[in-house]
C-alpha positions as CSV (number, residue, x, y, z in Angstrom):
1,X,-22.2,-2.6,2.0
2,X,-23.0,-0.4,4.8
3,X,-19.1,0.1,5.3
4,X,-18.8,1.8,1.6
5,X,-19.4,5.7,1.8
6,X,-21.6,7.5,-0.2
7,X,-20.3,10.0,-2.3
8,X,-23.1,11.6,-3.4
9,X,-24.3,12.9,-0.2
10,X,-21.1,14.1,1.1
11,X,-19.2,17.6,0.7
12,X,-15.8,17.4,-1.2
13,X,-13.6,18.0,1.9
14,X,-15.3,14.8,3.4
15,X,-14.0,12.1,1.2
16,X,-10.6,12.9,2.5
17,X,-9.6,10.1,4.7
18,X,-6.7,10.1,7.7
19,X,-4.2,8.2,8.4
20,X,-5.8,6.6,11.2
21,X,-8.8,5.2,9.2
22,X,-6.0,3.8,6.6
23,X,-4.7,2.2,9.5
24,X,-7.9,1.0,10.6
25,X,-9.0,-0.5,7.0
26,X,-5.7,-2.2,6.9
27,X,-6.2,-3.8,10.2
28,X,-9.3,-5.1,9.4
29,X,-8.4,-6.6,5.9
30,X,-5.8,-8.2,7.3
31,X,-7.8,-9.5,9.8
32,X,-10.7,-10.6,7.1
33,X,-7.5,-12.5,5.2
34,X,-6.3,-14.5,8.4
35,X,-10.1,-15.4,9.0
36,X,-10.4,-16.6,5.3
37,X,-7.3,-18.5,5.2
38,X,-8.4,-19.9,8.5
39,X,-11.4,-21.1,6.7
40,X,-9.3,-23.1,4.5
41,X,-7.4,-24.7,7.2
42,X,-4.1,-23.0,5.7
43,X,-1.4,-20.7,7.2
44,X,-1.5,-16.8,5.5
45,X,1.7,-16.1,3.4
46,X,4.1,-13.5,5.4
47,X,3.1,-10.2,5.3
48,X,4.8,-7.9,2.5
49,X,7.1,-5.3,3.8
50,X,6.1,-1.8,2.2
51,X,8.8,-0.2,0.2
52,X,10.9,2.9,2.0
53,X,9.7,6.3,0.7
54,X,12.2,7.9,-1.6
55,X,12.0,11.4,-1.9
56,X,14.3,11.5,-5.3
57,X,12.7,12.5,-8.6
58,X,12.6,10.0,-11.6
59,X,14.9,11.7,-13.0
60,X,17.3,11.3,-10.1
61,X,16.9,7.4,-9.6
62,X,17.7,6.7,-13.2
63,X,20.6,8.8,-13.1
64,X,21.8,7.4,-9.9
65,X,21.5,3.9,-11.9
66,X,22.5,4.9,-15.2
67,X,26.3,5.2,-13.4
68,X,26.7,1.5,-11.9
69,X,25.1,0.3,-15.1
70,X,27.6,2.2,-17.7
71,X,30.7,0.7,-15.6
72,X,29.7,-2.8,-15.9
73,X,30.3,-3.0,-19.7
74,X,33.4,-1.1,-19.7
């Protein structure tokens, strides 16, 4: 529980994290998963591959799929 900061006692500003510490905490849940599935004697599924950032609006995507979509039942 030691690894769980305290909100209470810290300014605003502080409970900003960066990228590195995201990084970090992924690294070590990942690590924590291998270690359980280990445990069990069982090989960890493959790792998920993290969707590409699109930049487009909402708006934008559905319009871009609204086109593709309206062809198909002509």
């Amino acid at each position: 529980m030691d690894d769980i900061p305290s909100l209470s006692n810290r300014s605003v500003g502080s409970r900003f994290i960066t990228s590195d510490e995201v990084e970090s905490a992924r690294a070590r849940r990942d690590e924590q998963w291998k270690a359980a599935y280990a445990r069990l004697g069982q090989e960890p599924p493959p790792p998920q591959q993290e969707d590409s950032y699109d930049g487009r609006s909402l708006a934008e995507k559905l319009a871009a799929n609204k086109v593709p979509a309206s062809l198909t039942f002509i």
